[in-house]
N, C-alpha and C positions, 0 to 999 in steps of 0.2 A: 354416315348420314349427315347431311350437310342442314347447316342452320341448326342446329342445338348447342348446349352448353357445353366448356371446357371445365374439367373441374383437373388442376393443376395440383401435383405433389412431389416429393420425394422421397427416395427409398434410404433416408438417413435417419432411423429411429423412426422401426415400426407404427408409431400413433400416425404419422399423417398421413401413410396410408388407408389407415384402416379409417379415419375420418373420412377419407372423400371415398371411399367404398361404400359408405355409410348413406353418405350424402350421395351416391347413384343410387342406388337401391330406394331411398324413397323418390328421387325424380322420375323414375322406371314408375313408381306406383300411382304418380302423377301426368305417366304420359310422356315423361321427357325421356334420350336416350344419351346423356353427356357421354363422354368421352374420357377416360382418366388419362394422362398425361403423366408419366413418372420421367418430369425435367432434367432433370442434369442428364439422364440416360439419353432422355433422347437427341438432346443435345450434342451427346458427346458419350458416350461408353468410359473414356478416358476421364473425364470431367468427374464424372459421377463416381468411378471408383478413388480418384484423388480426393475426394470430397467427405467419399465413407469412411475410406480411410484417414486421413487425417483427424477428421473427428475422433471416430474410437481410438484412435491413439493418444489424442491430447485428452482422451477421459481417463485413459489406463496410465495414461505416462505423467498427465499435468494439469489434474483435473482443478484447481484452483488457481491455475492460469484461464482458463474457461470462467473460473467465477469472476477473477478482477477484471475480467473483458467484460464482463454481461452487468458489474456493477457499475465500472468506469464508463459502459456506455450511456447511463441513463444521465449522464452529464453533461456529456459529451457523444457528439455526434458521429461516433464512428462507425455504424452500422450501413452510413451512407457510400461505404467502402463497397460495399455489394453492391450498388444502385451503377457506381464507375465500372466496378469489373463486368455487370452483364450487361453493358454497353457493345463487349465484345461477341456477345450473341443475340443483340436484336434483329438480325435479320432471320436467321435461323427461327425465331419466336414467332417473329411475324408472319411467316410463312405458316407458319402450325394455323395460328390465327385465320390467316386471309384465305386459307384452303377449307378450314370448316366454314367459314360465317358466319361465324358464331352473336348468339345475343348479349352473353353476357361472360365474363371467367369468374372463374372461383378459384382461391389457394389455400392449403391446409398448409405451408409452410413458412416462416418468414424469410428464409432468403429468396424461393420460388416468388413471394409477393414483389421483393426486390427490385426481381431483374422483370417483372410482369408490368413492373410501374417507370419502369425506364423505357419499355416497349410504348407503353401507352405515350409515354412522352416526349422522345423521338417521333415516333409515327404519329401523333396527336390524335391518335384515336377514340372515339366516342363511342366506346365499348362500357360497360359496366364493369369494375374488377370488384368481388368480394372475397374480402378475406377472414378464415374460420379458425381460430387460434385455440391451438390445444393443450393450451396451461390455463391455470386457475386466476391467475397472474396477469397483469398491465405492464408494457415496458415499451417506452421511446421507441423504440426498435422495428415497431409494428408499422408506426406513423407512415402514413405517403400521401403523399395531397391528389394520388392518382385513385387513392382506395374510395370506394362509391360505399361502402357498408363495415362493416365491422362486426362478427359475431363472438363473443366470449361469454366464458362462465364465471366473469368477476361480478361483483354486485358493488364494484369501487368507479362505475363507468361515468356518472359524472362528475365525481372529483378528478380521474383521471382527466377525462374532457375537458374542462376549467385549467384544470395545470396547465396542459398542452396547447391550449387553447383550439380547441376543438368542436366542432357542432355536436352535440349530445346524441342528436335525434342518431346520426349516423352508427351508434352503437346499439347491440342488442343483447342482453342478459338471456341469451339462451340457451347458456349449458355447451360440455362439448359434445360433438356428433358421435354416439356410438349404436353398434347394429341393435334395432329392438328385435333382437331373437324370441322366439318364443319359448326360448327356456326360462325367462327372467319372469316368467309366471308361475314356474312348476315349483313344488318343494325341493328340499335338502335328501329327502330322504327318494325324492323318483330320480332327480339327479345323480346320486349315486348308485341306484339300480341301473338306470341306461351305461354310466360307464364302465361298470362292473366291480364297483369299489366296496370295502368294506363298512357296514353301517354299523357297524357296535366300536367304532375307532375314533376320535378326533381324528382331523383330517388337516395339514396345513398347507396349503400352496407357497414354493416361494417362484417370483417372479424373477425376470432380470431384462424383460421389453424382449424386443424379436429379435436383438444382437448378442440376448444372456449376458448384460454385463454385470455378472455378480457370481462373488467365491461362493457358490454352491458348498463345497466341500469342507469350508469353516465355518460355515452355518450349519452344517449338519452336523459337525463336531462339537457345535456349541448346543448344540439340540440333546445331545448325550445327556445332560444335565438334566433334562425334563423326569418325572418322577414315572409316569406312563410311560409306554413303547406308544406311538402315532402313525400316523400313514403320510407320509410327505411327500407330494408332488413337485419335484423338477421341474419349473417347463423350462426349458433353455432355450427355445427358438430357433434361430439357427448355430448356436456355437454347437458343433459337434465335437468337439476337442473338451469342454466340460462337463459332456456327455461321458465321455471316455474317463475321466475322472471320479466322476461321480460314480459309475456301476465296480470302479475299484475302492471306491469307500465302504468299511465296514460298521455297520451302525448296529444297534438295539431296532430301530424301529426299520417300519416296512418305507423302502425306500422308492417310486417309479419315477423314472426321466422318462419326460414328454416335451418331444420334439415341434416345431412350428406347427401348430395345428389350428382349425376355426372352431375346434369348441370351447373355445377358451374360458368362455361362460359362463358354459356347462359343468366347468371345470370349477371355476369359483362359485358356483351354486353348489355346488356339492360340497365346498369347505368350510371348516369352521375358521379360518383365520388366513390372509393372507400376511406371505412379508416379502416388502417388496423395496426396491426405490421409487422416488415420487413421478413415474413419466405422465403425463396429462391423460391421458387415456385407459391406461390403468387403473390408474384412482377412479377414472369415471364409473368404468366396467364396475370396479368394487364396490362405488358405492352404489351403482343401481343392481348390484345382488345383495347389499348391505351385508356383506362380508367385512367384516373388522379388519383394520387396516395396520402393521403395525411396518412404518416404516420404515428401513434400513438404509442409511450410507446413500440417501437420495446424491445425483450430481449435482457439484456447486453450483451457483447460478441460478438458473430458471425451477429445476427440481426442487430447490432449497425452500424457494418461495412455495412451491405448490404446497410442500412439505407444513412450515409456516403457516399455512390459507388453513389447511386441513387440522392439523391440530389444536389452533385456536379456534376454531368450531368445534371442537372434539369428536371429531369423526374419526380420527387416525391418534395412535401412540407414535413416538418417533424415537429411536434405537440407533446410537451409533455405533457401540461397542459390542463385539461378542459375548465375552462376557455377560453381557446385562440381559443378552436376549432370554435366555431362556426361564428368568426370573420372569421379565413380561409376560411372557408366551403362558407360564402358569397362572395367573391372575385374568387373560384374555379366553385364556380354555377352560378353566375351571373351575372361575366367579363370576357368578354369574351376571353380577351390580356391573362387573365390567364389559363385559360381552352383552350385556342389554341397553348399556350405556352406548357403546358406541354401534349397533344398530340403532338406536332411535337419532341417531345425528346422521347417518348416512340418510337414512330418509327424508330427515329435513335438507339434505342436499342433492339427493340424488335429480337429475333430470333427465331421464331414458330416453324421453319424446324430442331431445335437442332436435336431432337430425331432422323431422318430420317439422318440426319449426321455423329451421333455418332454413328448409325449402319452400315452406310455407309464405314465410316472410319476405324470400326472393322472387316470387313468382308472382307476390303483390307489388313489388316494387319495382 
């Protein structure tokens, strides 16, 4: 359908998807019918798998080369290395562009915004681009003098703005975009009768985002520890190969691996504790189930900070070591000062309604 919205992403760590999934769904409720765009793909099949890959390798192989990148750029202006390289797909972009019509784009990713704001630039186009950032977090990186709006869930946006010297109005504290299911109304205990779980158990989910990047299998070995048997959900997303791992570990407690799925929710509704790394989106999900958050081994960098944001607000624990986990994990499951503690702070943080906001806000503007 010609003349509606682009909402641009890609499929390198699950969250930016599931933002502009998000952010369609309430434009649909609105009337609109955007179009999601998964970039690099469409750009290039090639492109997009050098891109996935290289990423998850430089987390599994070199994850604190990823951090002195992400800290050395906020000095230093190397992010504008992206802006040069998708120079070499402006036309391709453009074409995406000049065949819908579009009024305005939208990106949930920052390199996506990158090569969106090089397009704008070349082609001098009087398009709107906004962009939906899905860390808790501010960072150089995001800046484009093509960007028309800015939506984030820091509450540091004008001292960011001031530093960077930036128009303020241009930012909006609106939380990140996650789906307002209607499971985030029901109890703990209808959530676990819909998925068939057990209700006389603690329940703990560990995450690892939609590439599963996390030893499952040393977590559950560190879980042996806990004084109770519990119910612990896997979800692994797509690594099917930690799947295969996991159902050959032998535990005390009940163990299920749960593969990429959309009730993910449903899933943290039902738990008593998630443990997870910090991705932007995740946190968000948790904390608008106000499921207690007990961090694990976030990735250097942009995770680090979310990780940071979240525990100086006391919404989340933060756990780098095995060992230490299942000392937490008993204090989180079964005291209660702590487990009410850090539900009353997810509440002060949570913002379920982003998405409906952020479209809200775009459709006035």
């Amino acid at each position: 359908m010609n003349n509606q919205p682009l909402i641009f992403s890609a499929s390198i760590g699950h969250g930016h998807n599931q933002a502009a999934k998000a952010l369609q769904h309430e434009f649909n409720n609105q009337g609109f019918y955007p179009e999601m765009v998964d970039t690099f793909h469409v750009i290039s099949p090639n492109l997009h798998q050098f891109m996935l890959s290289s990423y998850i390798l430089l987390l599994k192989l070199s994850p604190f080369l990823w951090r002195k990148f992400y800290f050395y750029a906020e000095e230093h202006r190397l992010f504008l290395l992206f802006d040069r390289f998708g120079s070499f797909f402006v036309e391709r972009l453009y074409s995406i562009i000049n065949k819908q019509d579009c009024p305005f784009m939208i990106s949930t990713h920052p390199f996506v915004t990158a090569f969106l704001s090089r397009v704008k630039q070349v082609k001098q186009l009087d398009i709107p681009l906004y962009t939906v950032i899905t860390d808790f977090v501010l960072h150089p990186a995001y800046i484009r003098q093509e960007i028309d709006g800015y939506f984030t869930a820091s509450p540091q946006v004008d001292e960011f703005a001031s530093l960077y010297n930036i128009p303020s109005q241009l930012f909006y504290s609106t939380g990140i975009p996650i789906s307002n299911n209607d499971c985030l109304q029901i109890s703990k205990w209808r959530a676990r009768y819909n998925l068939g779980l057990d209700q006389g158990k603690k329940i703990l989910l560990i995450a690892g985002g939609g590439i599963g990047l996390t030893n499952y299998v040393h977590v559950i070995q560190a879980l042996e520890h806990l004084q109770e048997d519990i119910q612990i959900l896997c979800m692994v997303g797509h690594n099917q190969s930690a799947k295969h791992r996991i159902v050959q570990q032998k535990s005390k407690h009940t163990v299920k691996v749960i593969g990429f799925t959309d009730q993910f929710l449903l899933y943290l509704k039902a738990s008593d504790g998630i443990v997870s790394k910090a991705g932007g989106l995740t946190m968000a999900e948790a904390l608008a189930c106000e499921t207690p958050i007990i961090i694990f081994r976030p990735v250097p960098g942009h995770e680090e900070k979310n990780a940071e944001y979240l525990t100086k607000a006391g919404a989340a624990l933060k756990v780098n070591q095995y060992a230490k986990l299942s000392g937490v994990l008993e204090k989180v499951l079964y005291r209660k000062a702590f487990y009410t503690k850090l539900q009353y702070q997810a509440q002060m943080l949570k913002k379920p309604n982003a998405a409906s906001e952020i479209v809200e806000q775009i459709l006035k503007l």
